[in-house]
C-alpha positions as CSV (number, residue, x, y, z in Angstrom):
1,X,22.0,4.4,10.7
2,X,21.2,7.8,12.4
3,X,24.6,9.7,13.8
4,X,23.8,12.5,16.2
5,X,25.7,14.5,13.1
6,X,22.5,12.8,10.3
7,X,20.0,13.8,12.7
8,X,20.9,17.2,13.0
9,X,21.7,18.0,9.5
10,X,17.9,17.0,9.5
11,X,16.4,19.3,11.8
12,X,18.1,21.9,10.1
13,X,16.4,21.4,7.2
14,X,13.0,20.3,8.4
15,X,13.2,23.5,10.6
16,X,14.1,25.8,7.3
17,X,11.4,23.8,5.3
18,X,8.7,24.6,7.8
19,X,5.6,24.6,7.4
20,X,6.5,22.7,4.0
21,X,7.3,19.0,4.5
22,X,11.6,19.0,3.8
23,X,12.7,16.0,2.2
24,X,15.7,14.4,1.7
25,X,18.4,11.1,1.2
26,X,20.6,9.6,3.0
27,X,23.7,8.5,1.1
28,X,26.7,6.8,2.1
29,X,29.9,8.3,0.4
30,X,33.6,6.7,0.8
31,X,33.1,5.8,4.3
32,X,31.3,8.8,5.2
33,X,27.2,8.9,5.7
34,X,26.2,12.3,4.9
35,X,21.9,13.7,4.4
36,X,21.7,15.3,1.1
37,X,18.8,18.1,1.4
38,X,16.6,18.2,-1.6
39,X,14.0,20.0,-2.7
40,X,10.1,19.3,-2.2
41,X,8.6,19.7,-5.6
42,X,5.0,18.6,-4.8
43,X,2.3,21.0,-5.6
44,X,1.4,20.4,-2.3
45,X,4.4,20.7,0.4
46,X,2.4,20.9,3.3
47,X,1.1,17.8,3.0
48,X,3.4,15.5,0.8
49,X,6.6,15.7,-1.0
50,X,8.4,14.9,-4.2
51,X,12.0,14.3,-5.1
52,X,12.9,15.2,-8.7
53,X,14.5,12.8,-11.1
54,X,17.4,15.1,-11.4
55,X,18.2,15.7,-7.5
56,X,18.0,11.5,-7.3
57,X,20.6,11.3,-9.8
58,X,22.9,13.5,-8.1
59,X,22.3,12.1,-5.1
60,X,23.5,8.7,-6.7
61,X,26.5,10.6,-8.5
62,X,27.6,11.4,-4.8
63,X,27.0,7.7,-3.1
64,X,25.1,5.3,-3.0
65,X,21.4,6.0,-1.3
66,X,20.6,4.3,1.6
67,X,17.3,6.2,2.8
68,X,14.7,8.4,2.3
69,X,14.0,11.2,4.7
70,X,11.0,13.8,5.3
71,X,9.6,15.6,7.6
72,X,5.9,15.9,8.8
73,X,5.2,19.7,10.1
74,X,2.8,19.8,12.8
75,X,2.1,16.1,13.3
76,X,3.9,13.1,15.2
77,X,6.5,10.7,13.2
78,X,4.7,7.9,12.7
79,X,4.4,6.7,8.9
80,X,1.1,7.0,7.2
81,X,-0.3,4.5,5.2
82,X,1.0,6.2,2.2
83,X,4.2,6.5,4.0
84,X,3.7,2.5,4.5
85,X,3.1,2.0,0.6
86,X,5.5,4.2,-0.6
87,X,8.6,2.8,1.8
88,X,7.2,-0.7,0.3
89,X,8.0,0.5,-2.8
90,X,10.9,1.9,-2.7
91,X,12.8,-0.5,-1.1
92,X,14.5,1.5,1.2
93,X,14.2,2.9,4.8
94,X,12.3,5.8,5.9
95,X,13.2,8.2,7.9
96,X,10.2,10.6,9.4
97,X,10.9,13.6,11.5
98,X,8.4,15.3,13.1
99,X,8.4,19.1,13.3
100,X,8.5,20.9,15.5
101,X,9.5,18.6,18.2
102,X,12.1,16.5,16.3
103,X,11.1,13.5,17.3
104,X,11.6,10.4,14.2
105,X,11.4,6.8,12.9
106,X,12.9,4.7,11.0
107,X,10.1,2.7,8.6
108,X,11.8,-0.1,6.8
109,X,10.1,-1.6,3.9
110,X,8.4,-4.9,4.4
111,X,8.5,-7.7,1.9
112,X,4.6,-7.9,1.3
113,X,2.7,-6.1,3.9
114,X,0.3,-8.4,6.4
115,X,-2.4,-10.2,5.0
116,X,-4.9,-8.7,8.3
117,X,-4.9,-5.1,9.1
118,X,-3.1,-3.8,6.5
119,X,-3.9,-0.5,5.9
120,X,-6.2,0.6,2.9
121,X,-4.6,2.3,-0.6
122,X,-6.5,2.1,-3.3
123,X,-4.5,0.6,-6.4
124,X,-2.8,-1.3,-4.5
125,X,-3.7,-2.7,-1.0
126,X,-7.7,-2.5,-1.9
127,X,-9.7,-5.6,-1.8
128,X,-8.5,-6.8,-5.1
129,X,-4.3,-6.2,-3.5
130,X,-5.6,-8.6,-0.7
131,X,-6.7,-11.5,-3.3
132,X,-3.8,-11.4,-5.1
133,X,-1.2,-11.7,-1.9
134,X,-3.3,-14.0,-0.7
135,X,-3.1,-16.6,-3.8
136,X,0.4,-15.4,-3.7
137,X,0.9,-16.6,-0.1
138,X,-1.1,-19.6,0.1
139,X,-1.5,-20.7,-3.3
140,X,1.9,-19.9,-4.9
141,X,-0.3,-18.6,-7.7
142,X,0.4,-15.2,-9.4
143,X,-2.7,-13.5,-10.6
144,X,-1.7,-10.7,-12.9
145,X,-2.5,-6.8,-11.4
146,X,-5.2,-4.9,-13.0
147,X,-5.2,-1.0,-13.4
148,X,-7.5,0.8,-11.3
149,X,-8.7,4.8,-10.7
150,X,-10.3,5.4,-7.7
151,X,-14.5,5.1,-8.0
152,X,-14.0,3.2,-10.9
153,X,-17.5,1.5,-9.9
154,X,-19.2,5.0,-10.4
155,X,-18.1,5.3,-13.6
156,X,-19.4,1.7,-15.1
157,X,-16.4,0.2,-15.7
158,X,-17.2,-3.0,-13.8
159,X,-13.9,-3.9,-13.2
160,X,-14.1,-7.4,-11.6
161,X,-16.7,-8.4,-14.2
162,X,-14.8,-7.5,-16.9
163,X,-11.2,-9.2,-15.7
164,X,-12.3,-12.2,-13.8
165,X,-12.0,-14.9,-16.7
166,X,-8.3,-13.1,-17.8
167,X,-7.5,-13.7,-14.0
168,X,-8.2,-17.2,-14.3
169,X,-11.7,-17.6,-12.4
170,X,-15.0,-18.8,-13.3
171,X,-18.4,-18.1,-12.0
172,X,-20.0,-21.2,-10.3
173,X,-23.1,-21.3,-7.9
174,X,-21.2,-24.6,-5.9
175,X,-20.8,-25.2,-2.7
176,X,-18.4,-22.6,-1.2
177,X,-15.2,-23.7,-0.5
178,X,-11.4,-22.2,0.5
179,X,-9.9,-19.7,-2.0
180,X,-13.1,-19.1,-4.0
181,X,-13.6,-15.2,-4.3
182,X,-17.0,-13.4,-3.5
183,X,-18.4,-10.5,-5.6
184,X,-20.0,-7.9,-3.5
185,X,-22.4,-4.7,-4.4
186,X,-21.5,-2.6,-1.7
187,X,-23.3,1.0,-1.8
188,X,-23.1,1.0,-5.9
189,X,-24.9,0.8,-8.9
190,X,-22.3,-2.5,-9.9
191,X,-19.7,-5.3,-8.2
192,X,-17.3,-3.3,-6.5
193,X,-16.1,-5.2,-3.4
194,X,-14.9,-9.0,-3.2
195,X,-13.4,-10.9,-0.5
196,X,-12.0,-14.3,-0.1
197,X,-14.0,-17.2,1.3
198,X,-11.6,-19.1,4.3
199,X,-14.0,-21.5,5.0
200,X,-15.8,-22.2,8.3
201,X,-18.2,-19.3,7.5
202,X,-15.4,-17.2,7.5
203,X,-14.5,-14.3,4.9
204,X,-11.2,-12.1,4.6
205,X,-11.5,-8.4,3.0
206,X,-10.3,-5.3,2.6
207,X,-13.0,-2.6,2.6
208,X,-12.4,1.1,1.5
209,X,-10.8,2.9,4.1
210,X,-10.8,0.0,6.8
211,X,-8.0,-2.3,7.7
212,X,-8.1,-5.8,5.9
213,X,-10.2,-8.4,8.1
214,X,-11.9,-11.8,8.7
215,X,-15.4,-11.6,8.8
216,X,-18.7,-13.7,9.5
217,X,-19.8,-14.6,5.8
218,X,-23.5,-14.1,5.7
219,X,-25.8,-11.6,7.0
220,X,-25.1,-8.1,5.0
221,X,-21.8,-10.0,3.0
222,X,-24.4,-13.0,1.6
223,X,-27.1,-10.4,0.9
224,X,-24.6,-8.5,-1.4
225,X,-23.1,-11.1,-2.9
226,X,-23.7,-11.0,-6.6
227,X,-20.9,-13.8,-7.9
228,X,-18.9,-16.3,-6.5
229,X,-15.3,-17.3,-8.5
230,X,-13.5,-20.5,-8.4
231,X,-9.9,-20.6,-9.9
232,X,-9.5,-22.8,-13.0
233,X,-7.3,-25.4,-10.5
234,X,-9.2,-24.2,-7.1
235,X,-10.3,-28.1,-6.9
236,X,-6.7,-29.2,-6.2
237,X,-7.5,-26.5,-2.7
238,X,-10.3,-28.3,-1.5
């Protein structure tokens, strides 16, 4: 994708951007691929960027868009985790230059990103992100996304309380077994956390700020366990 003639229209404009973040799009034109330079409209530049509305639709009015380039001043190439999520969902490749230095990579968007050691991004790949891939993956079972703010649990809106039933779960005090999901009170004043019990004494979960995990269930996980959900058909899993 990258022509010696791509990557230095890049520099260029990563170098005039500096210490700003430059962003950009890559669009293919007749035959001709060609980096459109746009500019950053985030409130912070240093740090992140934006592309307007208007400078995506006349990028499109020029070719079709094959990627999306920025830079990161004063820091390597490598995609962050909101690189990760964002590239996800925008379906199309990243390109990350670093600057100075000039080094790049190309981040291309994954279907779902891995079940283990994913990275955390709350709204999204959080513990709750993790359960719903996972009934997704090995259930075939969509369960329907919930909005969430960040600290939501310090503000008493007991989220997983207040959604479980309209996800399709049920509290029982059974027998674990594969698929049922485990309420956790982790550091707050209400549920916050849950996980996903694999069976063997084994747990999967994605906790705030870590990378998504099987885990020994008992111990600390038991002692904060406050529910335990089956799914309405989690019997035909057993």
């Amino acid at each position: 994708m990258l022509s010696l003639r791509l990557i230095t229209a890049i520099e260029k404009h990563a170098a005039v951007a500096y210490p700003n973040e430059c962003c950009g799009l890559i669009i293919r034109s007749t035959r001709q691929r060609r980096y459109i330079p746009c500019i950053n409209s985030h409130e912070h530049p240093t740090e992140h960027f934006m592309i307007s509305a208007q400078a995506w639709t006349d990028a499109e009015d020029m070719g079709e868009v094959l990627a999306i380039v920025h830079s990161h001043p004063d820091a390597g190439p490598h995609a962050s985790s909101d690189d990760l999520k964002s590239c996800h969902d925008s379906g199309l490749p990243w390109v990350i230059m670093s600057w100075p230095g000039g080094e790049f990579t190309v981040t291309t968007p994954a279907d779902k990103p891995p079940i283990l050691k994913r990275p955390f991004i709350h709204g999204s790949w959080d513990c709750y992100g993790l359960i719903r891939d996972w009934y997704q993956q090995e259930q075939g079972i969509e369960l329907p996304d919930f909005h969430r703010e960040d600290n939501w649990w310090t503000r008493g809106e007991n989220l997983y309380v207040k959604h479980y039933a309209e996800a399709g779960f049920y509290s029982h005090a059974d027998e674990l077994q594969v698929g049922d999901v485990i309420l956790m009170q982790y550091k707050a004043e209400e549920i916050n956390h849950a996980g996903i019990y694999l069976g063997n004494g084994k747990m999967l979960h994605h906790m705030y700020g870590r990378l998504s995990e099987v885990v020994p269930y008992g111990g600390m996980w038991r002692e904060r366990t406050m529910l335990t959900l089956r799914y309405q058909n989690g019997d035909e899993y057993s």
